[in-house]
C-alpha positions in Angstrom: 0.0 0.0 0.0 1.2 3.6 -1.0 2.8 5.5 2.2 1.5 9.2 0.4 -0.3 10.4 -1.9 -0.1 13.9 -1.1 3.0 16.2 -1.9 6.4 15.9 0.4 5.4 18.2 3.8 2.2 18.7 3.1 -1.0 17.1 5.2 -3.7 14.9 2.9 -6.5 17.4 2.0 -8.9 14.3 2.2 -10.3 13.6 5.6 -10.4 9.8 5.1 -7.1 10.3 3.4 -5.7 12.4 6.9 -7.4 9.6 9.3 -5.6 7.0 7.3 -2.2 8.5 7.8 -2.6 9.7 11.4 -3.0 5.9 12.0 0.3 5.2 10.8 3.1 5.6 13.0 5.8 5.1 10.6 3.7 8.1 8.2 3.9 10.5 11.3 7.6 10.1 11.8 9.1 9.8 8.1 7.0 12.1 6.2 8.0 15.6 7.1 4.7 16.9 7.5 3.9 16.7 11.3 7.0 17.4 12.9 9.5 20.4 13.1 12.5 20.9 14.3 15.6 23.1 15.2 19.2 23.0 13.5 22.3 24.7 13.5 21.2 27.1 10.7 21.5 27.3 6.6 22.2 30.6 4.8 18.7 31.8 5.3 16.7 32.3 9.0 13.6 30.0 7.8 16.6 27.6 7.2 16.8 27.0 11.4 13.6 25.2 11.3 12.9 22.4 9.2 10.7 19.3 8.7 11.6 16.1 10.8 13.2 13.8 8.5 15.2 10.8 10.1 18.7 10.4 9.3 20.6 7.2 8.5 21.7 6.1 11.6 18.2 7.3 13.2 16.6 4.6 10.7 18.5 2.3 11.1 17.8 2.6 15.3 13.9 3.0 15.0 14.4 -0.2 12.4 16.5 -1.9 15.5 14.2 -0.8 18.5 13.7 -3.1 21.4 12.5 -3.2 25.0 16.3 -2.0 26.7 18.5 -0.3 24.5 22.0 1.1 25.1 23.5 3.3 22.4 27.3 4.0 22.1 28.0 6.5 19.7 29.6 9.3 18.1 28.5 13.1 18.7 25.8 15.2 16.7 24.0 12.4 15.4 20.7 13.5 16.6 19.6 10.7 18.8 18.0 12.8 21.7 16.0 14.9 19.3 14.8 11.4 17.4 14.0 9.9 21.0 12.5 13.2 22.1 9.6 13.0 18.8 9.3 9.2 19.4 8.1 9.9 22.9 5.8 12.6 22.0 4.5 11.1 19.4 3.8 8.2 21.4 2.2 10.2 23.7 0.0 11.9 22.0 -1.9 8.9 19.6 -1.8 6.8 23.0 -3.5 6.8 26.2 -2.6 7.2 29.8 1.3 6.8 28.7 3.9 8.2 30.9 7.1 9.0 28.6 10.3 10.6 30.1 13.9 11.6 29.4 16.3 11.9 32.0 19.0 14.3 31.4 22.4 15.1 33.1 21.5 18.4 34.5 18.2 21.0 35.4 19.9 23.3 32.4 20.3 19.9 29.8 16.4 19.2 30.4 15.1 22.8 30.4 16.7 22.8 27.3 16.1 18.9 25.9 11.8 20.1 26.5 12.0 23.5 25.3 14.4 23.3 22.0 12.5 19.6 21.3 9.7 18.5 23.4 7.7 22.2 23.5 9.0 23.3 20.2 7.8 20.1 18.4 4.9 20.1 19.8 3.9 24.0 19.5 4.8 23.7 15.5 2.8 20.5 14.5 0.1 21.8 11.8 -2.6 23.8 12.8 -5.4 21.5 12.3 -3.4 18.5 14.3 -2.3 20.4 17.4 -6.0 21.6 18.1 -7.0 17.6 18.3 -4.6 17.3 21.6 -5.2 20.7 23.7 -2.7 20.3 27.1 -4.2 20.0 30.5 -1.1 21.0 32.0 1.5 23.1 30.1 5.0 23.4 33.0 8.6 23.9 32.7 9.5 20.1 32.6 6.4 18.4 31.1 3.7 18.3 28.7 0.0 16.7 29.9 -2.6 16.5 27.2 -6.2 16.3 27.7 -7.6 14.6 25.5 -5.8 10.7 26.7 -4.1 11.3 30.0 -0.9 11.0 28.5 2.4 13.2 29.2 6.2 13.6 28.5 8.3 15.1 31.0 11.7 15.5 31.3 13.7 15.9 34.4 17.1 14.6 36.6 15.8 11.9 37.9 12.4 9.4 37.7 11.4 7.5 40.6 7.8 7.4 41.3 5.4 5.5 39.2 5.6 3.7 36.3 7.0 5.1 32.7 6.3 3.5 29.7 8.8 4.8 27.6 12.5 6.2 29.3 15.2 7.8 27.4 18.6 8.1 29.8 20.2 10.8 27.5 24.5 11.3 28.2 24.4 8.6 30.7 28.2 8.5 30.8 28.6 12.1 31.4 25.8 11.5 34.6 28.0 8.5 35.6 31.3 10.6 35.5 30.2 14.0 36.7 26.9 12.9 39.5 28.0 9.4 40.4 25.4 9.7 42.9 22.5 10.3 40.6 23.5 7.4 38.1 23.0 5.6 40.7 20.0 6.8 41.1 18.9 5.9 37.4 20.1 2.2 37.8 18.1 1.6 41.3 15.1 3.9 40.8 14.5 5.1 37.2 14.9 2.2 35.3 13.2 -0.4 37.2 9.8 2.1 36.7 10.1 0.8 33.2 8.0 -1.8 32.8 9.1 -4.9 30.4 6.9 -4.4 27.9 8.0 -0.6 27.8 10.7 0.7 25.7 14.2 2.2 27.5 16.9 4.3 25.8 20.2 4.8 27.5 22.4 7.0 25.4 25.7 9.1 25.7 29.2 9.3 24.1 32.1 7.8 26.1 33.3 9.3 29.2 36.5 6.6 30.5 36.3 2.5 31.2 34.7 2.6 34.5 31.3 3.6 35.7 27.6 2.0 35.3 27.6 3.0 31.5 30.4 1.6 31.0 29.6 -1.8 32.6 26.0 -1.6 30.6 27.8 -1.4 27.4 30.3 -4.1 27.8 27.2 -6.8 28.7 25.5 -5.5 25.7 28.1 -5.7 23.4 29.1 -9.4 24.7 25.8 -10.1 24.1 25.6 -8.5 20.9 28.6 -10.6 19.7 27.6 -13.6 21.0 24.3 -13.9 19.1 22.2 -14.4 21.7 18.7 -14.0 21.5 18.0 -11.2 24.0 15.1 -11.5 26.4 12.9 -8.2 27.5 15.6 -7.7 30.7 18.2 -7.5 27.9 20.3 -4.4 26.5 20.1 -4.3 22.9 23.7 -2.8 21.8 23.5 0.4 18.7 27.1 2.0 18.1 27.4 4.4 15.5 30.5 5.5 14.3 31.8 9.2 13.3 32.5 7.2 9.9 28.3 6.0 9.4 27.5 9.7 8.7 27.7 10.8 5.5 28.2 14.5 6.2 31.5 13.7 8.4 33.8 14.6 5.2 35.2 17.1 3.6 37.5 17.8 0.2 40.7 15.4 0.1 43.7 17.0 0.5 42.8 19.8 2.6 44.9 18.5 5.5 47.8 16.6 5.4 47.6 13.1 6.3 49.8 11.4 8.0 51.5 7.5 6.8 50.7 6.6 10.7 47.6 8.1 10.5 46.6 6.3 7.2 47.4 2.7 8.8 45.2 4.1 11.8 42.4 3.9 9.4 43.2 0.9 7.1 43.1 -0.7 10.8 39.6 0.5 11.6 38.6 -0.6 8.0 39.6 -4.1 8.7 38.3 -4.3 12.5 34.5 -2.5 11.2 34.5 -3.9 7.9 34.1 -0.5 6.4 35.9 1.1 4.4 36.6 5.0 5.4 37.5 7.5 1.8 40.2 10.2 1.4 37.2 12.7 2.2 36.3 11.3 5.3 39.9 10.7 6.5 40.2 14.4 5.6 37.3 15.3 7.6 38.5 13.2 10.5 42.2 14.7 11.0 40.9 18.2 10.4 38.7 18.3 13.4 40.9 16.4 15.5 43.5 19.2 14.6 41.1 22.4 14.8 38.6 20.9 17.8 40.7 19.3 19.7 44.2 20.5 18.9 45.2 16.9 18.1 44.1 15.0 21.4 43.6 11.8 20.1 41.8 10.8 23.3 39.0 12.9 22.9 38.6 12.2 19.5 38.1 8.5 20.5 35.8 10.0 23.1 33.5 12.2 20.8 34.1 10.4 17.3 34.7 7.2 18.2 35.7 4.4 15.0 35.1 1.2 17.0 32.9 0.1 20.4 36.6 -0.7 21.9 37.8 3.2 21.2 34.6 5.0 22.6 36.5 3.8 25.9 39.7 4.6 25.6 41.2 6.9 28.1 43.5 9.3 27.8 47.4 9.2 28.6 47.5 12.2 29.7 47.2 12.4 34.2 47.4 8.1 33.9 50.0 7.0 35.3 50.6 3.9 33.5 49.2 4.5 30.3 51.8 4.1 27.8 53.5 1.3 29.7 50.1 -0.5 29.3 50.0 0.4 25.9 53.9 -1.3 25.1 52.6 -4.5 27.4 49.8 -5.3 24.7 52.6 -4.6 21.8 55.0 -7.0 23.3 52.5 -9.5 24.5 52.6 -9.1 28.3 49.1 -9.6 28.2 48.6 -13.1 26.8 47.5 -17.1 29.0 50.1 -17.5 31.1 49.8 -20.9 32.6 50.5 -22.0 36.2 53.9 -23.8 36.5 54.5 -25.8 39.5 56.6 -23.4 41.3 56.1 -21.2 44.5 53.0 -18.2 44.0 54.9 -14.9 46.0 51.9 -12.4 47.0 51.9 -8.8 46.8 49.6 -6.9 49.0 48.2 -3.3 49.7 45.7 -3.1 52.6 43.6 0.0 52.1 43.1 2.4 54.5 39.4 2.6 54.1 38.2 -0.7 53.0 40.0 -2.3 50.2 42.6 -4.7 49.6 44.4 -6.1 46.4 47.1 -8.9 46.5 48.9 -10.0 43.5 50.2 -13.4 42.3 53.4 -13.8 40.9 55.5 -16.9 39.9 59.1 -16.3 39.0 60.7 -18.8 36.4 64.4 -17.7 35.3 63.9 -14.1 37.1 61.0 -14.0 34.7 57.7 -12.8 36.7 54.9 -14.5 35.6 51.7 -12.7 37.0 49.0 -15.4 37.3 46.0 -13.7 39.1 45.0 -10.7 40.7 42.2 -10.5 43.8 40.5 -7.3 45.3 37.9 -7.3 48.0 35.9 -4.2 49.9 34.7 -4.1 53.7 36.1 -7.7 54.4 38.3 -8.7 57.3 41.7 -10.4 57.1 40.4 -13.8 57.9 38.3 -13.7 54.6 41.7 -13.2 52.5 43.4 -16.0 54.3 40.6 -17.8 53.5 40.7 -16.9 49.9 44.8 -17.6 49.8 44.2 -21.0 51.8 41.5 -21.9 48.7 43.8 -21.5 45.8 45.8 -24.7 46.6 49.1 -22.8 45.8 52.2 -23.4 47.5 53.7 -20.3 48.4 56.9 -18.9 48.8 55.9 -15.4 50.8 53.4 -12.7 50.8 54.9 -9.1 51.0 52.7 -6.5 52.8 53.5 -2.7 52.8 55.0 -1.1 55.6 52.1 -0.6 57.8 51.5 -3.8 58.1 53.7 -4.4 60.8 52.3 -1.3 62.9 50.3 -2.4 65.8 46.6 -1.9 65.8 44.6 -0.5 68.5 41.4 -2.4 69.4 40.4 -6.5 69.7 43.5 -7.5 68.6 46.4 -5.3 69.7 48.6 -6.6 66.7 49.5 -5.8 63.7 48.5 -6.8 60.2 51.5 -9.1 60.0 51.0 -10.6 63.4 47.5 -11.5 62.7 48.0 -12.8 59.1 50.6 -15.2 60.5 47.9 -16.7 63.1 45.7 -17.1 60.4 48.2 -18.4 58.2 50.3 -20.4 60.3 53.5 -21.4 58.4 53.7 -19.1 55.7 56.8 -16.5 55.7 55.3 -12.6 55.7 57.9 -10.3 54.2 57.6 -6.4 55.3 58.2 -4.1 52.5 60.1 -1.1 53.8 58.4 2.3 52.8 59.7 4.0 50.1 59.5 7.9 50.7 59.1 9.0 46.9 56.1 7.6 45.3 57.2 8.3 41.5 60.9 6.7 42.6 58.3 3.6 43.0 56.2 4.2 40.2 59.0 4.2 38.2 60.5 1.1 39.5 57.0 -0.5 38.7 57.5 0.9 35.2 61.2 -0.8 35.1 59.5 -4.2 35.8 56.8 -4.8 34.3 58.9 -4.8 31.0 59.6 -7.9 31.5 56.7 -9.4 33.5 54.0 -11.3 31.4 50.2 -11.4 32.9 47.4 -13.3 32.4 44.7 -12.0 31.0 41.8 -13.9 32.4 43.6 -14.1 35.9 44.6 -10.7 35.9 41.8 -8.7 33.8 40.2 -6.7 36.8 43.7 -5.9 37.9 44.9 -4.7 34.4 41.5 -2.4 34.4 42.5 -1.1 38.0 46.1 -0.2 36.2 45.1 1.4 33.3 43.1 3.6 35.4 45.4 4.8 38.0 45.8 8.2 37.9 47.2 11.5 39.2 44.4 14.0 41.1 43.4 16.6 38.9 43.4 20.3 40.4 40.7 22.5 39.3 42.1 25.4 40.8 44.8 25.3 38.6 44.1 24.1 35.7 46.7 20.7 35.8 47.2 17.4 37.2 49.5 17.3 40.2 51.8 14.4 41.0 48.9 12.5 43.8 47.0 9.5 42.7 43.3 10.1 42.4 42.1 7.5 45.1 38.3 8.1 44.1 38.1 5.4 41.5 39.4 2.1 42.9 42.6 1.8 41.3 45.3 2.5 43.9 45.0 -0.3 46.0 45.6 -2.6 42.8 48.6 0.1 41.5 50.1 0.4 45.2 50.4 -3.1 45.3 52.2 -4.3 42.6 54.6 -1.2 44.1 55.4 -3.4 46.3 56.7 -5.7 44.2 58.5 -4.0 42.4 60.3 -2.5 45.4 60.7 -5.6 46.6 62.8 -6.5 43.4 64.8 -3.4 43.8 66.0 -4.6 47.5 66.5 -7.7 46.2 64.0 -9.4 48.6 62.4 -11.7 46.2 65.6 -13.0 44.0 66.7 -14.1 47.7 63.7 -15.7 48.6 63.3 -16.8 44.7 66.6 -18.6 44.3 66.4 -21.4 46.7 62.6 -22.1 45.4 63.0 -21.8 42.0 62.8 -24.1 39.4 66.1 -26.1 38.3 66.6 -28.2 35.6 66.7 -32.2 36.6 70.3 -33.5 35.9 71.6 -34.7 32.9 70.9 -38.9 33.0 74.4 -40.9 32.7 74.0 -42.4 29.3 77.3 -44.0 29.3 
């Protein structure tokens, strides 16, 4: 059946013809002629507004919709506007519906419902917008009279149920209001019912936080095939290199040999394949936006799901070291020998604890698992040791471990550790009074240590995001670890390693345990 038989923008003239169209949700959306919107401007003023028409990567969501979504992608794409008309729409041709967004900030939604909610809404045709006259008309949300139904949009969602959710820059909430995101996960989102429809959608903002963790379930399900159920994320990345008005004239900018292998490697991870105008168009706003931070380039024009993530190298303390451990293949299975496991602790000041597990073949280290735990005591670590059937050759604890502790016990970490763990040798590592002396020693080491990847995956995430406090005041990142995000105990600890190798503590302990070749047999 024909979608139109009237002109592009313009309503049917025939009632029955009108009736039939109204009826068709796919009509109101793609045909131009109910909704407006706002854009960046054309060379004339009437150019700022313009008929709603989807864009690519808008089809090909609405063509992808499902109960939970979770959308990873690049910027100006116009998602939240798309979501924004899907909502009201939805709202208006159905009854007693409760649509939301949920935006970072009280100035992100005044300005999500005025520029697209409102304005949408207060341009439709004439003729249409008299059919759904507002019973309520506020700053945050729209209720029409003539079904019951609203959209609203706000910092948070709690109460009641909503039918249809849109979580707009939910990595920016999870970075900036860690507090509030959690206040999406454990409020808004379980008001969705499962037969309602969720958006959560943002660029990339680091590899840590709740969008983070959302997108990497998605996309392993998304990879793996698997059918998803209603409870399920359905996984939508869109690439900077998807839109066709990211390019530009070729030749404009130079482009670099490195830089051309940079994308000849996305074209063979995405299967795409990326031409001399959009290559152009890539370096030259990395160059004039960005001033040639590749990091935020990843962040805001992201070429693969993997790169959204990446952080930047700048204020990490162990970024590029990371970065020549994947090149050499530090990171790789690194089996369990039958040899002594050495541990390396840091015990948290606050409630955390990471140990490390090292073998040492030929003064190789050979890192075979990493644990962390939160708010336990030191019985449930010996308890963890005691279950990994290793035979040990001696756990290293930092320096405060042999101060005694006031209260039940009167002992210190060491003393208590060695009731636990009667038997087992516990090694003080002396303090060492400059932390980058240490972090450098760390760096010195772990060129020739290989980890495992499975054993060792939370602990290479903890690495990769230790990193120096940022100081608002001025401007800069001063030479303190940021202990906000979880990664020091983790980075502190394999310090102690390291310093242990400096005094030579572990080739001492090492030598006598290590493994030796069995003797030649007498074939004479």
């Amino acid at each position: 059946m024909a979608m139109r038989t009237t002109p592009l923008n313009t309503l049917p003239t025939n009632a029955a013809e009108l009736e039939r169209c109204l009826s068709n949700p796919e009509w109101r959306l793609f045909s131009g002629c109910l909704y407006k919107i706002m854009i960046k401007g054309g060379e004339g003023a009437d150019d700022f507004v313009v008929p709603f028409k989807p864009n690519r990567a808008q089809k090909r969501f609405i063509a992808r919709l499902w109960h939970r979504n979770l959308i990873l992608k690049a910027r100006q794409l116009g998602f939240t506007t798309l979501i924004a008309l899907l909502w009201l729409d939805h709202a208006l041709f159905n009854a007693n519906q409760r649509c939301g967004i949920i935006a970072q900030d009280r100035e992100a939604a005044e300005a999500i419902f005025r520029d697209k909610v409102k304005f949408a809404y207060e341009n439709l045709p004439e003729p249409i917008r008299v059919r759904f006259p507002l019973a309520r008309d506020s700053a945050t949300e729209l209720l029409f009279a003539h079904n019951n139904s609203s959209i609203r949009v706000a910092t948070s969602m709690r109460s009641g149920t909503i039918h249809r959710l849109h979580v707009s820059e939910f990595g920016k909430i999870c970075a900036q209001y860690p507090l509030k995101a959690k206040e999406v996960i454990t409020g808004s989102i379980p008001a969705v019912p499962l037969n309602g429809i969720l958006v959560i959608e943002s660029t990339a903002e680091g590899p840590e936080g709740e969008f983070f963790d959302l997108s990497q379930r998605a996309e392993t399900l998304h990879f793996a095939g698997r059918k998803e159920t209603q409870r399920d994320y359905r996984f939508h990345f869109y690439a900077w290199w998807q839109n066709p008005e990211y390019t530009m004239e070729p030749g404009a900018v130079p482009i670099s040999v490195e830089q051309h292998e940079y994308f000849e490697e996305v074209e063979q991870t995405m299967g795409c394949t990326i031409d001399q105008g959009q290559r152009t168009w890539y370096i030259a706003t990395l160059d004039a936006d960005f001033t040639g931070a590749e990091e935020k380039m990843w962040q805001e024009y992201p070429s693969t799901p993997a790169e959204a993530f990446q952080i930047s190298t700048k204020g990490n303390y162990y970024a590029k070291d990371m970065v020549a451990l994947r090149k050499r293949g530090g990171i790789t299975t690194v089996p369990t020998l039958d040899l002594p496991v050495f541990t390396f602790w840091d015990i948290g000041n606050r409630d955390g604890c990471a140990i490390w597990f090292i073998q040492f073949l030929r003064n190789e280290p050979r890192v075979i698992g990493y644990y962390e735990g939160h708010d336990e005591d030191l019985r449930h670590y010996a308890r963890h040791l005691q279950s990994t059937g290793y035979l040990f050759g001696a756990h290293f604890l930092p320096h405060d471990a042999d101060h005694k502790r006031l209260g039940d016990f009167n002992k210190s970490i060491k003393d208590q550790l060695q009731e636990l763990m009667p038997g087992q040798a516990f090694m003080i590592v002396p303090r060492i009074t400059d932390l980058m002396a240490g972090i450098q020693s760390t760096r010195k080491h772990m060129k020739r240590a290989y980890f495992d990847a499975k054993g060792c995956e939370l602990g290479l995430q903890r690495l990769q995001g230790y990193r120096k406090k940022f100081s608002r005041a001025e401007n800069r990142f001063i030479d303190q670890p940021d202990k906000a995000n979880g990664c020091s105990e983790a980075a502190d600890a394999l310090r102690q390693w390291a310093q242990a190798e400096e005094l030579g503590m572990v080739e001492m302990l090492s030598e006598d345990q290590g493994y030796r070749e069995a003797p030649a047999p007498d074939w004479r």
